[in-house]
ZADO-444720 format. One record per residue: residue in one letter; x, y, z of N, C-alpha, C in turn; residue number from 1. Coordinates in pm, 1 decimal, always signed. Layout:
N
+------+----------+----------+----------+----------+----------+----------+----------+----------+----------+------+
: resn :      nc1 :      nc2 :      nc3 :     cac1 :     cac2 :     cac3 :      cc1 :      cc2 :      cc3 : resi :
+------+----------+----------+----------+----------+----------+----------+----------+----------+----------+------+
:    A :        X :        Y :        Z :        X :        Y :        Z :        X :        Y :        Z :  NUM :
...
+------+----------+----------+----------+----------+----------+----------+----------+----------+----------+------+
***
This chain:
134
+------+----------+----------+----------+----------+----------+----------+----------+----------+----------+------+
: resn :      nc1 :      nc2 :      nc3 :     cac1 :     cac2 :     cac3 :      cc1 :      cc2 :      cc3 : resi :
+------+----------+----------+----------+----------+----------+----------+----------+----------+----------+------+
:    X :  -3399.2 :  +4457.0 :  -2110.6 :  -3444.4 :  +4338.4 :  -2042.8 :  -3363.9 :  +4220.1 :  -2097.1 :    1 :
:    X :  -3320.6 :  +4135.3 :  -2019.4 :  -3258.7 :  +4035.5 :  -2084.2 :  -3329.8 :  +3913.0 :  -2065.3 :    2 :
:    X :  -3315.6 :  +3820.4 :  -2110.7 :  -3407.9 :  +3691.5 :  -2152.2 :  -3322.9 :  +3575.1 :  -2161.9 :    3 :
:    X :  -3292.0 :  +3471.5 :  -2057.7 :  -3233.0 :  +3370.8 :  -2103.0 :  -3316.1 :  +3252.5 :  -2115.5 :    4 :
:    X :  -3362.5 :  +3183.7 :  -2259.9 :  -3407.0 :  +3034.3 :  -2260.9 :  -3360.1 :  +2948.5 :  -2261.9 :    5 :
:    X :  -3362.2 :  +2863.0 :  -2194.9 :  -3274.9 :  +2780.9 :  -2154.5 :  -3331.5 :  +2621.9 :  -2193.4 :    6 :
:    X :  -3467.6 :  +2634.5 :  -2234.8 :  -3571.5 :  +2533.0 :  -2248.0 :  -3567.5 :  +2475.7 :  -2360.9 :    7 :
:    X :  -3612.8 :  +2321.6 :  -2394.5 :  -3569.3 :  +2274.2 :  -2535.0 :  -3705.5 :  +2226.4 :  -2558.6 :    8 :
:    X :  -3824.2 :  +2228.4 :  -2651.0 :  -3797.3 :  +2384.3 :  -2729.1 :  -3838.3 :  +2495.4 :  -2660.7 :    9 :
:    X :  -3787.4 :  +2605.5 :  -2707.0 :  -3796.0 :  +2715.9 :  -2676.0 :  -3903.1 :  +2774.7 :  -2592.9 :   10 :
:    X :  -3906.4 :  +2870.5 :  -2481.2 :  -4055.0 :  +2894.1 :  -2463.6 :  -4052.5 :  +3049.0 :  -2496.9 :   11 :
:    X :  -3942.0 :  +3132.3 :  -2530.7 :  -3961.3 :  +3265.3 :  -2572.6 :  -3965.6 :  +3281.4 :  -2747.6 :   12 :
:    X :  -4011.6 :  +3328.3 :  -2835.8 :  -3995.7 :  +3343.8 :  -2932.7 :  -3917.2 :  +3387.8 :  -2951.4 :   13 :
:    X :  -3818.3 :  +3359.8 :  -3112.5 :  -3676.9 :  +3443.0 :  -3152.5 :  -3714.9 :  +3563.9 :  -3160.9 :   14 :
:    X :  -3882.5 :  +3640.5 :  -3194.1 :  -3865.4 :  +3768.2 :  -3252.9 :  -3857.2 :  +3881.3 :  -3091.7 :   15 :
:    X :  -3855.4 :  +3803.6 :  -3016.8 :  -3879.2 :  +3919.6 :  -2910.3 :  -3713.9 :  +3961.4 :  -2865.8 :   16 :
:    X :  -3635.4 :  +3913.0 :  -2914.8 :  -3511.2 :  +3929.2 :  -2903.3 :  -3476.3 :  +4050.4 :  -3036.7 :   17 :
:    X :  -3577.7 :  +4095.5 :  -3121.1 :  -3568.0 :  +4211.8 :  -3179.6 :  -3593.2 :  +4318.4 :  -3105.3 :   18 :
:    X :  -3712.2 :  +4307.5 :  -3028.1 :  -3756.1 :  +4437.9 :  -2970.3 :  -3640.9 :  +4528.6 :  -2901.3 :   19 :
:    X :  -3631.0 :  +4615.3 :  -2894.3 :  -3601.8 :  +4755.7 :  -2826.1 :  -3537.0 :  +4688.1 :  -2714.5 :   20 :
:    X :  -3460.9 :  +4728.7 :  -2632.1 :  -3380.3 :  +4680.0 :  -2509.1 :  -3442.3 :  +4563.9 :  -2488.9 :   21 :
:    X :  -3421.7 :  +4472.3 :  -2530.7 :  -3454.1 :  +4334.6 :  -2543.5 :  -3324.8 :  +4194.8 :  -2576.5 :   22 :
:    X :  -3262.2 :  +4158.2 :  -2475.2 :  -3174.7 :  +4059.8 :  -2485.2 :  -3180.6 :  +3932.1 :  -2452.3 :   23 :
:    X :  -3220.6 :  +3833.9 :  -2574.2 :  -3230.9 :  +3756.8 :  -2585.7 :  -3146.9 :  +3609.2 :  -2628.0 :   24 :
:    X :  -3099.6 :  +3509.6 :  -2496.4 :  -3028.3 :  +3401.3 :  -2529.2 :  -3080.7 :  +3270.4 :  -2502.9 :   25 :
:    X :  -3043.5 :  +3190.5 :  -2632.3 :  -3084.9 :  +3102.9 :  -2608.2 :  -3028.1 :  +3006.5 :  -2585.3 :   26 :
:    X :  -3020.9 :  +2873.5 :  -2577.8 :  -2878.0 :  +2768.7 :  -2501.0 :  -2786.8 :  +2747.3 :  -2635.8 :   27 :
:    X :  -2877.0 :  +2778.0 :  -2773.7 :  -2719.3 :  +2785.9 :  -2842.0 :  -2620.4 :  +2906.7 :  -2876.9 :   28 :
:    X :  -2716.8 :  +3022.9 :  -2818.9 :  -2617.7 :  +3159.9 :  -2774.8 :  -2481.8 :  +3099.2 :  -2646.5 :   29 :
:    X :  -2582.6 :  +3011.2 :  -2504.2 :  -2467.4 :  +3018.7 :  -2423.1 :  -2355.9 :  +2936.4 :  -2470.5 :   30 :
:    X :  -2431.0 :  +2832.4 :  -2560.6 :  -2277.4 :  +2766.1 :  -2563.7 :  -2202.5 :  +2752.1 :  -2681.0 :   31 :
:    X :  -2260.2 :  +2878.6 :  -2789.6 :  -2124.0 :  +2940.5 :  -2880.5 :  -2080.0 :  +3073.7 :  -2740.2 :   32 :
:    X :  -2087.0 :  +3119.8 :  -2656.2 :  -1991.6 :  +3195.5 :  -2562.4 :  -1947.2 :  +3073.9 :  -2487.6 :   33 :
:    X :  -1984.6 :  +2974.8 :  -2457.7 :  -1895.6 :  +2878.3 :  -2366.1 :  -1760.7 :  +2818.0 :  -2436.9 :   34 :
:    X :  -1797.5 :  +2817.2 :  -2593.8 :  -1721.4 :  +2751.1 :  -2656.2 :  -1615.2 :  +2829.2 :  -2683.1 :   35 :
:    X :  -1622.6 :  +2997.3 :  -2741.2 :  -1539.5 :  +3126.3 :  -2696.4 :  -1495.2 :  +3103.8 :  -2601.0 :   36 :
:    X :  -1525.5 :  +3122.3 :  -2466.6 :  -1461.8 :  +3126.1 :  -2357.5 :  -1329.0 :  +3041.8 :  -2359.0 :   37 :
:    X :  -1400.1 :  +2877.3 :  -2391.2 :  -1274.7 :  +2782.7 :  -2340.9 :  -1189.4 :  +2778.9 :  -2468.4 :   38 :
:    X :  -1213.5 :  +2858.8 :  -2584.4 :  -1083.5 :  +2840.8 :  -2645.4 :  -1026.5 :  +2940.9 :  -2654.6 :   39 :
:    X :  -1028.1 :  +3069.7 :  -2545.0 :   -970.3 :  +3206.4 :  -2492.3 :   -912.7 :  +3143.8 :  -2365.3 :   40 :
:    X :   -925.5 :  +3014.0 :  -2303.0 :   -859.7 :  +3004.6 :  -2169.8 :   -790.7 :  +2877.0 :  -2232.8 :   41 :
:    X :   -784.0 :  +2787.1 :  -2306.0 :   -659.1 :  +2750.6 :  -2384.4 :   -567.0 :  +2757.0 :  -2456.3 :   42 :
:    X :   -611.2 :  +2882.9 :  -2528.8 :   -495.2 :  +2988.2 :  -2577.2 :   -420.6 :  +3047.3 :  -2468.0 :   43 :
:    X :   -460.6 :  +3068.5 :  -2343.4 :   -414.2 :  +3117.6 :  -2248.3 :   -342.5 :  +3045.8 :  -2212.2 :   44 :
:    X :   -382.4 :  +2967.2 :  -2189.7 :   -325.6 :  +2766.9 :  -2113.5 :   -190.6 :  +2758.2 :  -2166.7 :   45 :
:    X :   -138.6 :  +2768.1 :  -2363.1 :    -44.2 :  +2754.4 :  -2395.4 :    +53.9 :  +2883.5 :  -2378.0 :   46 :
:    X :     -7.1 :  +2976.7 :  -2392.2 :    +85.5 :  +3125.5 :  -2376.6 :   +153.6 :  +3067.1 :  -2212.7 :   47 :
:    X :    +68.1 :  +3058.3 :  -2097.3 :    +82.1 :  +3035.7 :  -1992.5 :   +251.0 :  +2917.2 :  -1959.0 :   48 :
:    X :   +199.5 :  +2835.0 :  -2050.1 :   +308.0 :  +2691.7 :  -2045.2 :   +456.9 :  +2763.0 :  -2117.8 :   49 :
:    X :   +420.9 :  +2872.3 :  -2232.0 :   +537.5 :  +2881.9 :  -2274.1 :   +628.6 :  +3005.3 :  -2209.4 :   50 :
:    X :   +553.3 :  +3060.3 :  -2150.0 :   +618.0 :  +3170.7 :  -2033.3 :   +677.7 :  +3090.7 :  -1895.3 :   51 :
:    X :   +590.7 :  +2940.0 :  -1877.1 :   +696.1 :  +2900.4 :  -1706.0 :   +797.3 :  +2802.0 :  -1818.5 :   52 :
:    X :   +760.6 :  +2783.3 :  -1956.2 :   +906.5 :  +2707.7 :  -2010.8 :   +978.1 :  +2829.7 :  -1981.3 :   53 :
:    X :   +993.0 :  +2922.9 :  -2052.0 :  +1078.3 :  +3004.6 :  -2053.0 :  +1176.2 :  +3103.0 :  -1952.9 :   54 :
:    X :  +1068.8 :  +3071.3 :  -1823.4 :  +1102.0 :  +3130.2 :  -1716.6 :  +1189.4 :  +3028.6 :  -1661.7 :   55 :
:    X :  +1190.2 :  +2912.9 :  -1635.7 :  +1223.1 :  +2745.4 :  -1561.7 :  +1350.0 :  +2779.1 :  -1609.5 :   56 :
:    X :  +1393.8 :  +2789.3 :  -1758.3 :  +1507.6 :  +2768.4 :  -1848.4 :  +1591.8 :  +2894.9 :  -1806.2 :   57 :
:    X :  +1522.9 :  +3004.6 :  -1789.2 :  +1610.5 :  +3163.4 :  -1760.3 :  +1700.5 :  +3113.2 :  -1611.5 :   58 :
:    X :  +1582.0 :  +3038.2 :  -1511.6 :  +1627.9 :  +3019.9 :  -1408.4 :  +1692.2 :  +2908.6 :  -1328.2 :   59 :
:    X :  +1685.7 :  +2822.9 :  -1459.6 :  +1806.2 :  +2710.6 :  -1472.2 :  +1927.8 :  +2737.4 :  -1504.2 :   60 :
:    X :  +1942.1 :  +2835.6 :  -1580.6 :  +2047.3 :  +2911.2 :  -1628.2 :  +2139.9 :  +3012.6 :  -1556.2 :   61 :
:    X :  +2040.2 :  +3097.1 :  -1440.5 :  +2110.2 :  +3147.5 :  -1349.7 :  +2125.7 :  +3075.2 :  -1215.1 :   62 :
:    X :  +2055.6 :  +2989.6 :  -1176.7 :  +2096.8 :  +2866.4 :  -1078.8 :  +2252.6 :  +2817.1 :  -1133.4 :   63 :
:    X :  +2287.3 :  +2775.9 :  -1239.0 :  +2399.9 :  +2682.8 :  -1267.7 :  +2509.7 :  +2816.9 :  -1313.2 :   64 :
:    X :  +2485.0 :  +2932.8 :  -1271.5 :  +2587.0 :  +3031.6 :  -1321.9 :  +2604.9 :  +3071.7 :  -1160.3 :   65 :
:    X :  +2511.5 :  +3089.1 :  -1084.5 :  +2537.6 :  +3080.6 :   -956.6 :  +2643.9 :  +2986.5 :   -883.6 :   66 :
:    X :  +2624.1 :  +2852.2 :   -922.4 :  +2713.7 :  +2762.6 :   -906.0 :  +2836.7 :  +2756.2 :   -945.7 :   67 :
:    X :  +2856.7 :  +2824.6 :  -1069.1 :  +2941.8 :  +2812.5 :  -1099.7 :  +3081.4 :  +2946.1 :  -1077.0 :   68 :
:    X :  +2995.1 :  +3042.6 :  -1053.0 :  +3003.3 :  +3137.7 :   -993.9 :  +3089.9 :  +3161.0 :   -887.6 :   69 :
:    X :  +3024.7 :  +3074.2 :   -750.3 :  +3080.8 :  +3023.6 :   -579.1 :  +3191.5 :  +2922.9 :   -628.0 :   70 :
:    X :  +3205.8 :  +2837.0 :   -738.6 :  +3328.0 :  +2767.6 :   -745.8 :  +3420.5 :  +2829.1 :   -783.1 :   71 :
:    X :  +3413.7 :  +2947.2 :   -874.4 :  +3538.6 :  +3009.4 :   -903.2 :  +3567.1 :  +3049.6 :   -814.3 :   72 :
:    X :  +3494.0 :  +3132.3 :   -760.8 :  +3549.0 :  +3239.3 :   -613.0 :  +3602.2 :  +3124.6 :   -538.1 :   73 :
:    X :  +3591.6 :  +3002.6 :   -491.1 :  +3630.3 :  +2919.5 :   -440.9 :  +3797.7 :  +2857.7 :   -483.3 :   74 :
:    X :  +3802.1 :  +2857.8 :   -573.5 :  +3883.5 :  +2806.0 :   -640.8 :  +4019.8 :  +2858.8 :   -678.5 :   75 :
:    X :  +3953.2 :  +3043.7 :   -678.5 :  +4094.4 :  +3185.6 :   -653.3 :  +4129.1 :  +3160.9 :   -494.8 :   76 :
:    X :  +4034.0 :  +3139.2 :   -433.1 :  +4062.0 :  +3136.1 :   -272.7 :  +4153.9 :  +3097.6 :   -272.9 :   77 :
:    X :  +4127.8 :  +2920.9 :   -271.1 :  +4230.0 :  +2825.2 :   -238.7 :  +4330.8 :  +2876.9 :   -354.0 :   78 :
:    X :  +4324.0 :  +2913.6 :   -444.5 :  +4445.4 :  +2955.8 :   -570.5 :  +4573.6 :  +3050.9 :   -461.0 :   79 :
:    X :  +4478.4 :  +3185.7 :   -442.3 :  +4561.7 :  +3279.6 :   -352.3 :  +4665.6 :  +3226.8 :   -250.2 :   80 :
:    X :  +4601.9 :  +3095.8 :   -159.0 :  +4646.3 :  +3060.3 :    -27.9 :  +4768.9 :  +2976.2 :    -65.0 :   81 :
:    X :  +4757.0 :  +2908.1 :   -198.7 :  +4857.0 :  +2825.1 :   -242.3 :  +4990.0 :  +2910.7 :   -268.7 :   82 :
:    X :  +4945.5 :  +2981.3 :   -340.5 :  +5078.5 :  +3098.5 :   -381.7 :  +5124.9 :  +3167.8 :   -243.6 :   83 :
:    X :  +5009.7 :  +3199.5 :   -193.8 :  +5098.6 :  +3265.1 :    -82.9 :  +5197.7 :  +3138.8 :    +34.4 :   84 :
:    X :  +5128.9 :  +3033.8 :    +54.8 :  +5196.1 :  +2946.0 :   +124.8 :  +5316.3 :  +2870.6 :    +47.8 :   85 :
:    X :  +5339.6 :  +2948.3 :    -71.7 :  +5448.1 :  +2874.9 :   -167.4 :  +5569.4 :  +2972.5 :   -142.4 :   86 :
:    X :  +5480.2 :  +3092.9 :   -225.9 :  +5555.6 :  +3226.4 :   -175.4 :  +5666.4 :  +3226.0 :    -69.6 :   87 :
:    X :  +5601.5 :  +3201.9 :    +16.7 :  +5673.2 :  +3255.4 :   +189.6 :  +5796.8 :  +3114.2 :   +183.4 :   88 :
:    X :  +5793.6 :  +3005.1 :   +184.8 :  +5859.9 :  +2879.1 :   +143.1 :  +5990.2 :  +2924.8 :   +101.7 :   89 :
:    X :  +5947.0 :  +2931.8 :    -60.3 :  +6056.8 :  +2972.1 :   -158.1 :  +6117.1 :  +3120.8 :    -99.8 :   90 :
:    X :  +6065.9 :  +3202.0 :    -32.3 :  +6133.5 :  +3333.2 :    +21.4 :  +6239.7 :  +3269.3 :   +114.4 :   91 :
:    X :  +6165.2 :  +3220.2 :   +200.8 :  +6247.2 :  +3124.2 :   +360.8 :  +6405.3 :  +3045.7 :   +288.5 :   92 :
:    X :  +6330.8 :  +2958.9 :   +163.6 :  +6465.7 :  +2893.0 :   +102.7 :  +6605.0 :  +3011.1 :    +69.5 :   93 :
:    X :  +6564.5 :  +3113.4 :    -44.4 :  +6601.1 :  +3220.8 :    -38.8 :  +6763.9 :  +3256.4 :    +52.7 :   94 :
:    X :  +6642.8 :  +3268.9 :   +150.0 :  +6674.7 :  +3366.9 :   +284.8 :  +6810.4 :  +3292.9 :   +337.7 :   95 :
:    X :  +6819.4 :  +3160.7 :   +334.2 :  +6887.5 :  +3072.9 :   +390.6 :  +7019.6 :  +3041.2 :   +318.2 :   96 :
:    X :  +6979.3 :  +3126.5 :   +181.2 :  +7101.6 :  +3136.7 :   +110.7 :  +7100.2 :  +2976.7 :     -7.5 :   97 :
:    X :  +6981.4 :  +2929.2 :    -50.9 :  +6968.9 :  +2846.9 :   -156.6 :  +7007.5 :  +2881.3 :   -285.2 :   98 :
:    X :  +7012.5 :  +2780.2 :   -360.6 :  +7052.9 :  +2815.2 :   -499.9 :  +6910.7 :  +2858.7 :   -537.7 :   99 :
:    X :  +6896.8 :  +2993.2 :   -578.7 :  +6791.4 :  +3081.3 :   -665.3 :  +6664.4 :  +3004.4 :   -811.1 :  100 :
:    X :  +6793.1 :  +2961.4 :   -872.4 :  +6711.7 :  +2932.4 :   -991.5 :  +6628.5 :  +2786.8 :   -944.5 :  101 :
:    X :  +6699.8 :  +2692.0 :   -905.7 :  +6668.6 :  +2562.5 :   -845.3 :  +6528.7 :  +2616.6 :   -750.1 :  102 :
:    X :  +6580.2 :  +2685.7 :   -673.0 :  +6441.5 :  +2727.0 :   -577.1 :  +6279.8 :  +2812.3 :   -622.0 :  103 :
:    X :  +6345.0 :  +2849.7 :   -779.9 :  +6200.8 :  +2930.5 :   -838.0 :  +6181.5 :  +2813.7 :   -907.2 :  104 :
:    X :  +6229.5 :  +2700.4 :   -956.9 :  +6209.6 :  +2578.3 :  -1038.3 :  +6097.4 :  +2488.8 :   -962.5 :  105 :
:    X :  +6137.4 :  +2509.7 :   -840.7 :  +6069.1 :  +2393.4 :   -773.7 :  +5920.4 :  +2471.0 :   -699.5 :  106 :
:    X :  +5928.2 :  +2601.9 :   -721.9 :  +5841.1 :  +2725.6 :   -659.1 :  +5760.4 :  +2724.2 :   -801.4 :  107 :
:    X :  +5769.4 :  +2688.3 :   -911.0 :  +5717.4 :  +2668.0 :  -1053.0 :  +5675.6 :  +2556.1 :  -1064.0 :  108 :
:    X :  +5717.5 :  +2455.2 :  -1024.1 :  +5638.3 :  +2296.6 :  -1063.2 :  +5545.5 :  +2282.8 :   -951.3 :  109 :
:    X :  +5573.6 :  +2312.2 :   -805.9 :  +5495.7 :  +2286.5 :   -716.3 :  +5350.8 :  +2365.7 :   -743.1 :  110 :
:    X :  +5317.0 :  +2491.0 :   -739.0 :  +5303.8 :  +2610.4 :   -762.9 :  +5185.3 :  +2513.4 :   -918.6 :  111 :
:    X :  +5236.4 :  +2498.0 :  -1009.9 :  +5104.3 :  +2456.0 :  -1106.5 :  +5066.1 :  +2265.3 :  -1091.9 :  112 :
:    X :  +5124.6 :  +2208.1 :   -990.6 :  +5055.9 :  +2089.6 :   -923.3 :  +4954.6 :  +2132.9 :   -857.7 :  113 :
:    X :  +4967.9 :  +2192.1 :   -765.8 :  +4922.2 :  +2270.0 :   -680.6 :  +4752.8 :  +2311.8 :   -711.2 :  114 :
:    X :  +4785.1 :  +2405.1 :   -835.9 :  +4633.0 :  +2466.1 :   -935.3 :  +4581.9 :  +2385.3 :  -1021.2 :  115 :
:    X :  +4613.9 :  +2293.8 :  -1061.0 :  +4575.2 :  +2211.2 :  -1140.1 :  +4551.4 :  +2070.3 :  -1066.3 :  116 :
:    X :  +4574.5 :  +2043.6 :   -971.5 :  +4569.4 :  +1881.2 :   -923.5 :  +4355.6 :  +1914.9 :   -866.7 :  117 :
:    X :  +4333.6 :  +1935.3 :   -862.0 :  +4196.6 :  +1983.6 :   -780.3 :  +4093.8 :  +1986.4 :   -907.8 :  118 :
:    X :  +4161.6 :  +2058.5 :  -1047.9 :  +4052.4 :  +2055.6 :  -1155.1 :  +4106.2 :  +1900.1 :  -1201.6 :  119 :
:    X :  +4160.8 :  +1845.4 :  -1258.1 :  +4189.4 :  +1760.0 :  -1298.4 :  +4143.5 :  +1636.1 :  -1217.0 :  120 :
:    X :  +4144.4 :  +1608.0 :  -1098.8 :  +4020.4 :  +1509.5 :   -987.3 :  +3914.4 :  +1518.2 :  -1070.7 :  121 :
:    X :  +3847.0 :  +1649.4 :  -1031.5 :  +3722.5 :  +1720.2 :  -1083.6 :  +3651.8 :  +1611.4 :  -1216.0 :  122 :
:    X :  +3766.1 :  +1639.7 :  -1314.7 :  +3745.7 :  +1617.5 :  -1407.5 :  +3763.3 :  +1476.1 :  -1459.5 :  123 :
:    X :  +3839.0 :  +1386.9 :  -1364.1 :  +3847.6 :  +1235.0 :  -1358.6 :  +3683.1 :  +1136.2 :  -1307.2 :  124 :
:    X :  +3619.0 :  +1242.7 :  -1204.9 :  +3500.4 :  +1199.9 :  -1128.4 :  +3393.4 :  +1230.0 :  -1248.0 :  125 :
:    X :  +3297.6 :  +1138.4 :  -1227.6 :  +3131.3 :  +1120.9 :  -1342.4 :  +3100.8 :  +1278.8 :  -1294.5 :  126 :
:    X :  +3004.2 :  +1294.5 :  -1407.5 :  +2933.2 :  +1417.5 :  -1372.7 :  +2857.7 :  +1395.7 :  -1272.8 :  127 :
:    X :  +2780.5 :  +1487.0 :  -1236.1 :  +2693.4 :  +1491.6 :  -1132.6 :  +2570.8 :  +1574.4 :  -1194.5 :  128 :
:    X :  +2443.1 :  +1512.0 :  -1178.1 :  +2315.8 :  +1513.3 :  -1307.6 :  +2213.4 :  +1546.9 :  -1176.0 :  129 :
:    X :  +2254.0 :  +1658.9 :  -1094.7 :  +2155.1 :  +1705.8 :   -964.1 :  +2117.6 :  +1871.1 :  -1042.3 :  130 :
:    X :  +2151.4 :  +1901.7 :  -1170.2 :  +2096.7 :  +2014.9 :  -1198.5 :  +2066.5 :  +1965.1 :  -1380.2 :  131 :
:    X :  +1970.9 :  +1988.8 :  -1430.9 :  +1930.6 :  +1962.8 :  -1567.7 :  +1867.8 :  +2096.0 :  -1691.7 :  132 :
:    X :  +1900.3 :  +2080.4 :  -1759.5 :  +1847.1 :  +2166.5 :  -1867.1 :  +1698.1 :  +2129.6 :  -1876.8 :  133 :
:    X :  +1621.5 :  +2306.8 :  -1877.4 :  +1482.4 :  +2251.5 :  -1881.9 :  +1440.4 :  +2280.3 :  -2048.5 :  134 :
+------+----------+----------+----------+----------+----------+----------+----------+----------+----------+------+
***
């Protein structure tokens, strides 16, 4: 049988909470379990906070590797298209019967203007503060 008093003072006696299947609470039973409870769901509260820190940060981390990711591939693209549109040039000069060394000289300076003029902008312009460390 269970027994909750809830009344101040009491209207069940403490001893009947001895008897034989006999469960007996009284309001300062419920609220040492209330007081359990809420400091089992604020322990929770912080476990809780330090799992979405930790998760936020994992996935800040693969957000900005993503990004960074599509720029390389971006960046061989346009890399590839340069060489090849240099390539074919310096072949054509070649072909036409140019002086060789002069024509890989200028197939060499153009050629790392070329790969480098695009990071170097990049790197003249402010950062850009649209992704943050959590």
């Amino acid at each position: 049988m269970l027994l909750v008093d809830i009344a101040v003072p009491r209207d069940v006696e403490p001893e009947v909470g001895k008897l034989a299947n006999a469960y007996l609470y009284s309001v300062d039973d419920l609220q040492s379990i209330i007081s359990h409870n809420l400091a089992q769901r604020k322990a929770a509260a912080v476990e809780a906070e330090t799992i979405v820190a930790q998760e936020t940060s994992e996935f800040m981390a693969w957000l900005r590797a993503q990004s960074a990711s599509e720029t390389i591939r971006e960046y061989r693209s346009q890399a590839e298209q340069v060489r090849d549109e240099l390539t074919a040039k310096a072949l054509a000069a070649l072909e036409q019967g140019g002086d060789a060394q002069a024509i890989m000289q200028d197939l060499a300076w153009k050629l790392t203007n070329r790969l480098i003029h695009a990071p170097t902008k990049s790197l003249h312009r402010p950062p850009v503060t649209g992704i943050t460390n959590a």
